[in-house]
C-alpha positions as CSV (number, residue, x, y, z in Angstrom):
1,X,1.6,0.0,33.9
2,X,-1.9,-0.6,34.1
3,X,-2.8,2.7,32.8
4,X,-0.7,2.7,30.3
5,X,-2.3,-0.6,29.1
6,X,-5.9,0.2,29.4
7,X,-5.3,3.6,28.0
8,X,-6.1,3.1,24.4
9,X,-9.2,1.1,24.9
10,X,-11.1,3.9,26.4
11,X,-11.6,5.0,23.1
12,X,-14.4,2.8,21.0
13,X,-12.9,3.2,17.8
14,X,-10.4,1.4,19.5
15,X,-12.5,-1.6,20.5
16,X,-13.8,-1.3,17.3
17,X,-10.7,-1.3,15.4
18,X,-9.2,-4.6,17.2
19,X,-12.5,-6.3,16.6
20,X,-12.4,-5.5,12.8
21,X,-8.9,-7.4,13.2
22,X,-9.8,-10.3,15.4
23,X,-12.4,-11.3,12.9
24,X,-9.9,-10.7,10.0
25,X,-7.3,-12.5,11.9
26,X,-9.4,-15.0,11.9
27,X,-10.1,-16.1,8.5
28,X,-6.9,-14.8,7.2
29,X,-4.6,-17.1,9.6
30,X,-6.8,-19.9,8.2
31,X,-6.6,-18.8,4.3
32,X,-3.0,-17.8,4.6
33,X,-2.1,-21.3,6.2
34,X,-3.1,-22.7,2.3
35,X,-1.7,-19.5,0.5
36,X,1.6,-20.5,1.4
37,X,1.4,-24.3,1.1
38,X,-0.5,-24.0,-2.4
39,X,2.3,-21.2,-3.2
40,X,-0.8,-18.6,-4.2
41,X,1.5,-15.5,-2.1
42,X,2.0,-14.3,-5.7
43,X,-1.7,-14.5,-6.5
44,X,-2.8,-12.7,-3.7
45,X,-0.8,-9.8,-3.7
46,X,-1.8,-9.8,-7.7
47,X,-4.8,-9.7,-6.8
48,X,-4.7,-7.0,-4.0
49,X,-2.7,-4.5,-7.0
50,X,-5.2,-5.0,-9.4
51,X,-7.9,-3.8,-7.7
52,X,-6.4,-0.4,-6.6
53,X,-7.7,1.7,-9.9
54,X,-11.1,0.8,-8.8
55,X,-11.1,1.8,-5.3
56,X,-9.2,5.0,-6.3
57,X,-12.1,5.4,-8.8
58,X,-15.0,4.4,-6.3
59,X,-13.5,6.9,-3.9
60,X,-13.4,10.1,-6.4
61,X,-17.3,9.3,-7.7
62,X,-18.4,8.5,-4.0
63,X,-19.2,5.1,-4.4
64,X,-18.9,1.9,-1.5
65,X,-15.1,1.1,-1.4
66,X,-16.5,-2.6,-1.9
67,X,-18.3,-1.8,-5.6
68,X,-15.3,0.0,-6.5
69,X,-12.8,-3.2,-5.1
70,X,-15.3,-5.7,-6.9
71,X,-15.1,-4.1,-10.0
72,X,-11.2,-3.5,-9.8
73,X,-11.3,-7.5,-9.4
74,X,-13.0,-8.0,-12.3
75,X,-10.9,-5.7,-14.4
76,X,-8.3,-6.9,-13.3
77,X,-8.8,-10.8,-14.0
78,X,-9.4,-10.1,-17.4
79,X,-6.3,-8.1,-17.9
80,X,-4.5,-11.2,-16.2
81,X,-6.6,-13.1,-18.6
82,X,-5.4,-12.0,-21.5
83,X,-1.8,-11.3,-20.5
84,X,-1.6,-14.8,-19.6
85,X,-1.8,-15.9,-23.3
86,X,1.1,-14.3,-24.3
87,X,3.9,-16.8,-24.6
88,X,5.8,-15.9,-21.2
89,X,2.5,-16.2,-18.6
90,X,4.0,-15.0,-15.6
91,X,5.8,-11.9,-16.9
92,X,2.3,-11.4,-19.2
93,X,0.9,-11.4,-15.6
94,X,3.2,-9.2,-13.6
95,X,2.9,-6.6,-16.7
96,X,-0.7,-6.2,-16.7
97,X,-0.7,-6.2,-12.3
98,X,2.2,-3.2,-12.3
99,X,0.4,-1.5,-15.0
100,X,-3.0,-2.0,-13.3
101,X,-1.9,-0.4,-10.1
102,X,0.1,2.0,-11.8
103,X,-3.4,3.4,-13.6
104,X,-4.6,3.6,-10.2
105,X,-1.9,5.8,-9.2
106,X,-2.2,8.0,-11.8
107,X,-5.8,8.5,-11.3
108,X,-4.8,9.1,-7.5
109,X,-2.8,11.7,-7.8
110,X,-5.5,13.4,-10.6
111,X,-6.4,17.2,-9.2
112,X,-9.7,15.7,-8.0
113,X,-8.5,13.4,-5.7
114,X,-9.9,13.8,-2.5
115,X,-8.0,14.3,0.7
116,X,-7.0,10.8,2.6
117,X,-6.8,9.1,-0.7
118,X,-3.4,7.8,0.6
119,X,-5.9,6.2,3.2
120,X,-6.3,3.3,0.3
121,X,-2.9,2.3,-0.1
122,X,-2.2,2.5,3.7
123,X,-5.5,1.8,5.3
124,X,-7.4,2.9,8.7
125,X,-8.3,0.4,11.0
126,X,-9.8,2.9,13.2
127,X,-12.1,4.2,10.7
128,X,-14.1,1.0,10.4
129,X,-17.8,1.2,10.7
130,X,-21.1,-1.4,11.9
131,X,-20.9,-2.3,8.5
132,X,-17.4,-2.7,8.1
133,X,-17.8,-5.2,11.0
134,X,-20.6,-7.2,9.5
135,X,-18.6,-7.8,6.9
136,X,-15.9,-9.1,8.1
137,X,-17.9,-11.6,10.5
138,X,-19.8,-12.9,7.0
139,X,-15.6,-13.4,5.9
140,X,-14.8,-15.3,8.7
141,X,-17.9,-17.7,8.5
142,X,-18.0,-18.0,4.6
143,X,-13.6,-18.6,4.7
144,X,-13.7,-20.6,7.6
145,X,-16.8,-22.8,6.7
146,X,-15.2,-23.4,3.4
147,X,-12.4,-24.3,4.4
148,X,-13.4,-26.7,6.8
149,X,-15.9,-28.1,3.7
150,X,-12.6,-28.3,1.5
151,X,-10.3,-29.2,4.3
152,X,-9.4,-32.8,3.1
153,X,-9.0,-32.7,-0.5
154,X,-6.5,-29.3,0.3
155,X,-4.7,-31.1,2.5
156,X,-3.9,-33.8,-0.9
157,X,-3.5,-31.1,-3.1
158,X,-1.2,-29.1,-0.2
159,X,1.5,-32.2,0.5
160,X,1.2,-34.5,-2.8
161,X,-0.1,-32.4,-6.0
162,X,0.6,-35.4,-8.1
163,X,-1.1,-38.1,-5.5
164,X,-4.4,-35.5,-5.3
165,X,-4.7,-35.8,-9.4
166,X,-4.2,-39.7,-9.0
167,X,-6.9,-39.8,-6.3
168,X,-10.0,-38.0,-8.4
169,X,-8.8,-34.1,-6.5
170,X,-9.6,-31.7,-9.3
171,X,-6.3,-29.4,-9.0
172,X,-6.9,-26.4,-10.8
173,X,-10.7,-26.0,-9.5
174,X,-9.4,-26.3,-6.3
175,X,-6.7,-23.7,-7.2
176,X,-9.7,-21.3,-8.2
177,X,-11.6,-21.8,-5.4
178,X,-9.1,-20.6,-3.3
179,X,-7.9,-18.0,-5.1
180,X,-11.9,-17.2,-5.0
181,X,-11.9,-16.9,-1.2
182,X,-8.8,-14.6,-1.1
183,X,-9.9,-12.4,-3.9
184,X,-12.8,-12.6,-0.9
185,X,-10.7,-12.1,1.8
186,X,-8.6,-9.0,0.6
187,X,-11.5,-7.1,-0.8
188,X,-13.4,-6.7,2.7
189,X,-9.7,-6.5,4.8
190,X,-8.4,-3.5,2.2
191,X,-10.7,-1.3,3.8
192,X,-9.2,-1.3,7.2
193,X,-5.3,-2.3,6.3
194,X,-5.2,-1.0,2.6
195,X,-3.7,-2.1,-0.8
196,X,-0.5,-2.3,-0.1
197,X,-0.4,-3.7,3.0
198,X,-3.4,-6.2,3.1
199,X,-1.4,-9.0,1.6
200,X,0.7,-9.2,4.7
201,X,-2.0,-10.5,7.3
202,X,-2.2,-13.2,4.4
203,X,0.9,-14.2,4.4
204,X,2.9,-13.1,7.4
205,X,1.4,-14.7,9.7
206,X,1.0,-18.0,8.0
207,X,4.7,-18.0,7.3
208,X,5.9,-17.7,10.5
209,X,3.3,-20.4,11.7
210,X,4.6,-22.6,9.3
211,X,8.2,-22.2,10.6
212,X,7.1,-23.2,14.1
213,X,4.9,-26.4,13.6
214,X,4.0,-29.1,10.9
215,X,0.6,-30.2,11.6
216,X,-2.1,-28.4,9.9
217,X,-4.8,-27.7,12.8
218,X,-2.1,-25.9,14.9
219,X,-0.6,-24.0,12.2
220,X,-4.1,-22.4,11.7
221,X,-4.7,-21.4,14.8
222,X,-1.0,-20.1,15.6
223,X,-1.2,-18.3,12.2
224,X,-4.5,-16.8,13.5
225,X,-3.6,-16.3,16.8
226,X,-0.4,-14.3,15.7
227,X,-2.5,-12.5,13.2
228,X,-4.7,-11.1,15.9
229,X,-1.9,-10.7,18.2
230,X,-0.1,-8.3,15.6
231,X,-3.2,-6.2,15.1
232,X,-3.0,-5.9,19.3
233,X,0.5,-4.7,19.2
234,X,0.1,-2.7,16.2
235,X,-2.8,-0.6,18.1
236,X,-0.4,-0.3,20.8
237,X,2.4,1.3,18.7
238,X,0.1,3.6,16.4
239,X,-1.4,4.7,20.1
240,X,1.8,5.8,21.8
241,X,4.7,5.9,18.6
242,X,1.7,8.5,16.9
243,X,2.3,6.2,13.4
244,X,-0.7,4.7,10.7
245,X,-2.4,1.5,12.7
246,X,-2.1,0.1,9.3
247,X,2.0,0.6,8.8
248,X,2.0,-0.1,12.3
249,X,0.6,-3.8,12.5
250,X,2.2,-5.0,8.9
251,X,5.4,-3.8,11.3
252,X,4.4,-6.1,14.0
253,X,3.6,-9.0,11.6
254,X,7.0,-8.3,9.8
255,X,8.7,-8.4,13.2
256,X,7.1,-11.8,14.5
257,X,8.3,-13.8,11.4
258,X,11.9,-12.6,12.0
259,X,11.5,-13.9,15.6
260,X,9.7,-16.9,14.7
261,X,11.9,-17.3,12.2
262,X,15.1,-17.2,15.2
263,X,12.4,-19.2,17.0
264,X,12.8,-22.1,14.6
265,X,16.3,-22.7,14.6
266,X,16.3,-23.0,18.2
267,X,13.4,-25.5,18.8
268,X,12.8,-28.6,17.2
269,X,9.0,-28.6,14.9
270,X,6.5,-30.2,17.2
């Protein structure tokens, strides 16, 4: 049993790879604790689609996965932008996101696409890098600091919108300013979990937090701690099942909200 434990660690892309997800845990369980009580689930995986044409791009001329995210972002707000004057916002919105990541897509499956180019929609935790780890310890302190700068006036704007406004809380900068640190958030964690699945350590594990507890502080760290957690066991069944780390965890985090979700019927919220 032992061996069979240790076995995987022996390996420092390993150690590496659960790092990369500790730290993204991290901030993510924190983030995603306000995702879900702002209702911003729709924003973030909006904002995780419309970046994909420029990784895809970045990864075909050989530039950082970062520019090519950043850039993706920015294309894709003012798409969302201007689809959001149309007279129906939120269709406007989910038009311009599907067609954003369907351009990516396209320019995927171009002859020039490199091999691994699935690696972007998927991700590769083991594949993270010194630099991908720097990066995701300057996440956790910028989304954790702010949030802790911020923490009062979201908890107004989280239980009583309408009592916020009354009180002087500025609603819609607020709004931005998270939306700010999970445009943040997703562009360094795509790298390791990928487009399609990097929403879910957002939201997963903040879900299921939420269905076990009321109080803010513990739901932060249970959504954390689960978020970590997941990445653990999804190592575990990419090491012995031979399936993507990435697939793997989002199974894991999919798994613990259905048992949290059993969880919550059967114990009373603390």
């Amino acid at each position: 049993m032992a061996h069979a434990l240790l076995d995987p660690w022996r390996d420092p892309t390993v150690r590496r790879a659960l790092l990369e997800l500790v730290l993204i845990a991290a901030s993510a369980g924190a983030l995603g604790v306000w995702v879900v009580l702002l209702e911003l689930s729709y924003a973030a995986e909006s904002l995780a689609h419309a970046m994909f044409p420029g990784l895809v791009l970045a990864a075909l001329t050989g530039l950082p996965l970062l520019l090519g995210g950043a850039a993706g972002l920015a294309g894709g707000a003012v798409g969302v932008g201007l689809a959001a004057r149309s007279g129906d916002a939120e269709t406007g919105v989910a038009v311009a996101i599907t067609a954003l990541f369907g351009l990516g897509v396209l320019i995927a499956l171009s002859p020039a696409s490199p091999p691994g180019i699935e690696g972007l929609l998927f991700g590769d935790p083991l594949a993270v890098s010194g630099a991908d780890l720097a990066l995701a310890t300057a996440l956790a302190v910028i989304v954790l600091g702010s949030l802790a700068v911020l923490h009062g006036r979201l908890a107004l704007l989280g239980f009583d919108r309408g009592g916020a406004r009354a009180l002087g809380v500025r609603a819609g900068r607020l709004d931005l300013l998270v939306v700010g640190l999970i445009a943040v958030s997703v562009l360094v964690a795509v790298q390791g979990l990928g487009n399609l699945l990097v929403v879910a350590v957002l939201i997963a594990p903040a879900a299921t937090a939420r269905r076990l507890t009321r109080r803010l502080a513990p739901m932060m760290v249970l959504a954390a701690g689960l978020a970590a957690l997941a990445g653990l066991g999804g190592i575990y069944v990419s090491y012995y099942a031979g399936v993507a780390a990435g697939a793997a965890i989002a199974g894991v985090m999919v798994a613990t909200y259905l048992a949290g979700t059993l969880a919550a019927g059967l114990v009373p919220h603390p």
